[in-house]
C-alpha positions as CSV (number, residue, x, y, z in Angstrom):
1,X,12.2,15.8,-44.3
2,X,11.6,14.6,-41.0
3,X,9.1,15.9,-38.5
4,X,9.7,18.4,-36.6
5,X,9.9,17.4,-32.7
6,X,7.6,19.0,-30.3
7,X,9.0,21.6,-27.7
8,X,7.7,23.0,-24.5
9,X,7.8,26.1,-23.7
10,X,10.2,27.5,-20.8
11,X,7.0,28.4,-19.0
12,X,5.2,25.4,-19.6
13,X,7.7,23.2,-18.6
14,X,8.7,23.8,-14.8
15,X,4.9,22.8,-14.7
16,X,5.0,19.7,-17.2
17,X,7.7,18.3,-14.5
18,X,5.9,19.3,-11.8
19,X,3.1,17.5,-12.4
20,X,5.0,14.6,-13.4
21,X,6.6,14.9,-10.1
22,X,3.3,15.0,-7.8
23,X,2.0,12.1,-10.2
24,X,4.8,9.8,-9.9
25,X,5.2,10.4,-5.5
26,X,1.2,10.0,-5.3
27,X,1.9,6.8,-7.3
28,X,5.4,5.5,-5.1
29,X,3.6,6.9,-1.6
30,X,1.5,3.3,-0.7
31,X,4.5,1.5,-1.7
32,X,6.5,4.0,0.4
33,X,4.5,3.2,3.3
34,X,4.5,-0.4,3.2
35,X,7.9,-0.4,3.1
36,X,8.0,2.0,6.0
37,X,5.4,0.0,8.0
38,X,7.3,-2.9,7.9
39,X,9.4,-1.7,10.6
40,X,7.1,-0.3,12.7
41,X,5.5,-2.4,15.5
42,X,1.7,-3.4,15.7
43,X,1.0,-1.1,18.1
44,X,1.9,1.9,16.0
45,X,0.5,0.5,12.8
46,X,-2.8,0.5,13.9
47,X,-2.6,3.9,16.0
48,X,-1.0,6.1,12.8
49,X,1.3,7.3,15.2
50,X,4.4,9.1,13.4
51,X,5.3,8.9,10.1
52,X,9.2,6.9,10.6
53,X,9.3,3.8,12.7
54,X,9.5,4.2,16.4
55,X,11.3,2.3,17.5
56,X,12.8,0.1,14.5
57,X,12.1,-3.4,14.6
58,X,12.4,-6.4,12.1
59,X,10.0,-8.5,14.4
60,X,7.6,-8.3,11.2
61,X,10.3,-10.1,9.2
62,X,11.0,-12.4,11.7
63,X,7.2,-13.8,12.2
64,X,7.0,-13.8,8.0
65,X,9.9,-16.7,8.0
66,X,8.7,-18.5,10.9
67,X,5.0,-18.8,11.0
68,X,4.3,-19.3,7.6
69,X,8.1,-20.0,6.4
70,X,7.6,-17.3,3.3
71,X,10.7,-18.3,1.8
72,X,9.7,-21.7,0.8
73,X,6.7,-19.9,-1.3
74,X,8.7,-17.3,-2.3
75,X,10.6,-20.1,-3.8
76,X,8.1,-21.5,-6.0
77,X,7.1,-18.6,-6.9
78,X,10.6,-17.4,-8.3
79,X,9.9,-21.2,-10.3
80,X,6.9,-20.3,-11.7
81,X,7.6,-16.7,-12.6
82,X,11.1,-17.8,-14.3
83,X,10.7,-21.4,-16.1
84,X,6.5,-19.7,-17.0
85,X,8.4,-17.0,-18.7
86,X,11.7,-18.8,-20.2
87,X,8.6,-21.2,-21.8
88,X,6.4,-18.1,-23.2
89,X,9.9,-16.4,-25.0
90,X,11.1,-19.5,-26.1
91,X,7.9,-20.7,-27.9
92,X,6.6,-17.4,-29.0
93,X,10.6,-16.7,-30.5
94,X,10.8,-19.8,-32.2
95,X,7.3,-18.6,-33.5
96,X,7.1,-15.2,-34.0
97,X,10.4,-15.3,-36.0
98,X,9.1,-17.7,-39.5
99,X,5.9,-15.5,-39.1
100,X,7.7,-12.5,-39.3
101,X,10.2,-13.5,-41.7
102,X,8.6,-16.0,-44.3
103,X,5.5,-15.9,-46.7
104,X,3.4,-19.2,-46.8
105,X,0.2,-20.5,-47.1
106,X,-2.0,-19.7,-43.5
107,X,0.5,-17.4,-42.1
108,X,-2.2,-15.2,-41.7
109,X,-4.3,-17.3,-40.1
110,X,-1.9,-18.1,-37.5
111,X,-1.3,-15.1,-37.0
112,X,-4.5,-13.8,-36.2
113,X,-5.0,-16.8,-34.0
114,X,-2.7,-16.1,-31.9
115,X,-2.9,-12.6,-31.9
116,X,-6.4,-13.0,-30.7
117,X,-6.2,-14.9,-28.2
118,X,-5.1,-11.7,-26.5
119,X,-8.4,-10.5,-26.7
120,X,-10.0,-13.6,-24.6
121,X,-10.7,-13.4,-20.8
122,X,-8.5,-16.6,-19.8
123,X,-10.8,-15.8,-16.4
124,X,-13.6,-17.0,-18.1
125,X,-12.3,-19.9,-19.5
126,X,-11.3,-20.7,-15.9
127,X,-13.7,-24.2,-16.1
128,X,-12.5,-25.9,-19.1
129,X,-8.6,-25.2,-18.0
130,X,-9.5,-26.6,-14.8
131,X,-10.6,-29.7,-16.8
132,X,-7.8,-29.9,-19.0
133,X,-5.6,-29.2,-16.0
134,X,-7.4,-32.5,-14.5
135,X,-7.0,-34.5,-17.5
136,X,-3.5,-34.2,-18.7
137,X,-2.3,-34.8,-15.2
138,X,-0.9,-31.4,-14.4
139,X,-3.4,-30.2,-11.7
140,X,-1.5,-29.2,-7.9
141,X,1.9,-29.6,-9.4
142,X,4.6,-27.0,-9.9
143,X,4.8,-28.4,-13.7
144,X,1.5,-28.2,-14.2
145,X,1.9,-24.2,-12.8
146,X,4.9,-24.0,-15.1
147,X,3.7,-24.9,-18.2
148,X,0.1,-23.3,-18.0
149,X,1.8,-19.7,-17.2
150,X,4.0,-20.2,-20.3
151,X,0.7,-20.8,-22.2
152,X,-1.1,-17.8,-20.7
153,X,2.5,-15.9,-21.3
154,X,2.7,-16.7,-25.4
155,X,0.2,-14.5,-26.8
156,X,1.1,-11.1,-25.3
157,X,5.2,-12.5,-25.8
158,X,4.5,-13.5,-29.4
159,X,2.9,-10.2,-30.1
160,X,5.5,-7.9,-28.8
161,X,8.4,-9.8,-30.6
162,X,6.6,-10.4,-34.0
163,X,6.3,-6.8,-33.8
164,X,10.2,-6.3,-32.9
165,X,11.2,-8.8,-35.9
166,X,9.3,-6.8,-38.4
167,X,11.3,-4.0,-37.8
168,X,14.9,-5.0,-38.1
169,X,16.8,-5.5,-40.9
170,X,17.0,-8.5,-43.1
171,X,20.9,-7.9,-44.0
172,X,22.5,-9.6,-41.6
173,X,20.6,-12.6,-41.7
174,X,20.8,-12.7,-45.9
175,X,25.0,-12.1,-45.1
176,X,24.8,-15.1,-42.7
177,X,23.0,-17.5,-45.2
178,X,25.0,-16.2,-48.0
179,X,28.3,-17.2,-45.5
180,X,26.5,-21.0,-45.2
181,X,24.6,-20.4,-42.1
182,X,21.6,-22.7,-41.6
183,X,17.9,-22.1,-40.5
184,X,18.8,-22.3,-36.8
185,X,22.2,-21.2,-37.0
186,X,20.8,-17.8,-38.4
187,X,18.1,-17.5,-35.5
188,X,20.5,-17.8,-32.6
189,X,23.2,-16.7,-33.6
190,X,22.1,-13.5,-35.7
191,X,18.4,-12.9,-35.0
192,X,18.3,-13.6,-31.0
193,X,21.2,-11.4,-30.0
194,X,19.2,-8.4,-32.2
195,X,16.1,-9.1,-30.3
196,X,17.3,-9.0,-26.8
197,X,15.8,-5.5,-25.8
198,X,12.6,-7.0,-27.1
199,X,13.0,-10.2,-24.8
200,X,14.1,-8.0,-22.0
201,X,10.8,-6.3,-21.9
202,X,8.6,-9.8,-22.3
203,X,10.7,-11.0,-20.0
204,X,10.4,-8.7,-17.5
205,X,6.0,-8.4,-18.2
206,X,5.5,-12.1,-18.1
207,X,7.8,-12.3,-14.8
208,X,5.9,-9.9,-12.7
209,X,2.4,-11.0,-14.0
210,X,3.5,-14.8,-13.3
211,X,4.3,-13.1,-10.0
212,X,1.3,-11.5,-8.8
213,X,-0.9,-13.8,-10.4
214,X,-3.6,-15.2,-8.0
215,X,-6.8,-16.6,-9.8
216,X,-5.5,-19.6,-11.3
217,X,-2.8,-20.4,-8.4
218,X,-5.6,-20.5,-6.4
219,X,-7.8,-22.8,-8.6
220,X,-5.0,-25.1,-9.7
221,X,-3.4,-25.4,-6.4
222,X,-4.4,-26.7,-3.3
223,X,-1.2,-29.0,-1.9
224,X,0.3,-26.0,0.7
225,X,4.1,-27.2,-0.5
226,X,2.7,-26.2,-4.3
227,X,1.2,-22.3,-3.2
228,X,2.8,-19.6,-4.3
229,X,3.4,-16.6,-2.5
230,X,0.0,-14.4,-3.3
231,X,-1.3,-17.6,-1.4
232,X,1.0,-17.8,1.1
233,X,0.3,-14.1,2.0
234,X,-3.4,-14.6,1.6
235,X,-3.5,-17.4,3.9
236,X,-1.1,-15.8,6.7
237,X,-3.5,-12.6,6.7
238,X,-6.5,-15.0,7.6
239,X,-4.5,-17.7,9.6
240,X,-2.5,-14.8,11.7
241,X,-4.7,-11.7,11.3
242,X,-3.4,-10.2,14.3
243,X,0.0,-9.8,13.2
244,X,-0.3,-7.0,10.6
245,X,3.5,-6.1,11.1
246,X,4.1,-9.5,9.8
247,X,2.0,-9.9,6.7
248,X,3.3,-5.9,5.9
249,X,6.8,-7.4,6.2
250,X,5.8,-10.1,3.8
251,X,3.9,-7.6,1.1
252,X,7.4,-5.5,1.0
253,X,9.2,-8.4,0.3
254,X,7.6,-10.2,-2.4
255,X,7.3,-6.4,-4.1
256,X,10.9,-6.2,-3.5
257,X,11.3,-9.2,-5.9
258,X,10.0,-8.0,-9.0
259,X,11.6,-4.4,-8.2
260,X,14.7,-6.3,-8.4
261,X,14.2,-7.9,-12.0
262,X,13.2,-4.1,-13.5
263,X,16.0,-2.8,-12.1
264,X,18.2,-5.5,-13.3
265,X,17.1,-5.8,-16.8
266,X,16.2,-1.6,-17.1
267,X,18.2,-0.8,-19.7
268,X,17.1,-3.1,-22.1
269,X,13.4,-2.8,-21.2
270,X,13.7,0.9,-22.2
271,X,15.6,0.0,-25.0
272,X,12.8,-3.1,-26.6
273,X,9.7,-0.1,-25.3
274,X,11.2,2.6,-27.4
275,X,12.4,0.6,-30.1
276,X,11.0,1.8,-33.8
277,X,10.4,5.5,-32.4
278,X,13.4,6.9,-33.8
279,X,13.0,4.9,-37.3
């Protein structure tokens, strides 16, 4: 018999969705008002005058392009952020699928290992990655950037689909080897399309952390073309400091960005989070 599912009571929930309401415009209001500010001018920014823009200008957008050309960080970023993540689901799939599938000697040593890794602040292991960054060539490159977010990506993205494998069916895959189908053949074919709200969701995470990430952009990179956009607006806050209209233009449009992916890939992210709740 299955468990019952818990109700609310008629009275209880006009105030359940209430406060989910209050929570969730508290949480949208500074984004709200970046956005907003964007188009205000300078002058009315820094006064608090009026809640709307008055008058309308884009002026903010125009100085982000030209005085610090945004778009050609925005750019790398949208490099790092994509190839880091295709790198973490691709290594952490072809992974996380024979440690979810097969028994063998060490598979629980592996994973552990990687599971742990989880657990380790990569920020302070920032000196020995600069090192190895160093060594191996890869320091103030965009494939140095590349590869080292799909290294900081695998553990969470292992995790998450291990998990996913473990709870889908073996049938289809016994029905495809029992039809001839190989090793590989059987992952992509079978195993990857039944994953896909899983890799939605890791996809999604590692895109927005790659996004936002700042520490190690800032350690590993110091060629200007290389920055990504974290830098970029860093830099144009202290180079242009004045021109808050400017650097609030910039802020709404790298938010924009990753607002974009979730919005894109939505249904599936819902899909991989609520996966096994209904099981």
């Amino acid at each position: 018999m299955s468990a019952a599912r818990p109700r609310i009571s008629r009275r209880a929930a006009p105030l359940a969705y209430g406060f989910l309401t209050v929570v969730t415009l508290l949480a949208l209001t500074p984004t709200a008002w970046v956005m907003v500010s964007s188009l205000k001018t300078g002058t009315q920014v820094f006064t608090g005058a009026g809640v709307l823009p008055d008058p309308v200008t884009l002026q903010g957008y125009v100085d982000a392009f030209t005085q610090i050309e945004l778009h050609h960080y925005v750019l790398n970023t949208l490099l790092y952020a994509t190839l880091g993540s295709a790198g973490a689901i691709a290594a952490a799939f072809l992974a996380a699928y024979p440690l979810a599938r097969y028994a063998f000697r060490g598979r629980s040593t592996l994973v552990a290992g990687f599971s742990l890794a989880l657990a380790i602040p990569v920020v302070g292991l920032a000196t020995p990655e600069f090192f190895i960054m160093r060594e191996l060539g890869l320091f103030d490159s965009r494939a140095g950037m590349v590869i080292f977010y799909a290294a900081l990506q695998f553990p969470f993205t292992f995790v998450v689909l291990r998990s996913y494998l473990l709870s889908t069916p073996r049938e289809l895959e016994e029905a495809a080897a029992m039809d001839g189908a190989g090793y590989f053949t059987t992952m992509v074919r079978v195993v990857l399309p039944l994953t896909r709200p899983a890799l939605a969701t890791v996809a999604v995470v590692s895109f927005v952390q790659i996004w936002n990430e700042f520490f190690f952009a800032n350690l590993f990179l110091v060629s200007q073309e290389h920055q990504n956009v974290q830098l970029a607006l860093a830099g144009f806050r202290s180079q242009f400091g004045f021109n808050v209209t400017g650097a609030i233009a910039g802020a709404t449009i790298v938010m924009l960005v990753p607002i974009i992916v979730f919005v894109a890939l939505q249904r599936q992210v819902i899909a991989g989070l609520t996966a096994g709740a209904v099981k």
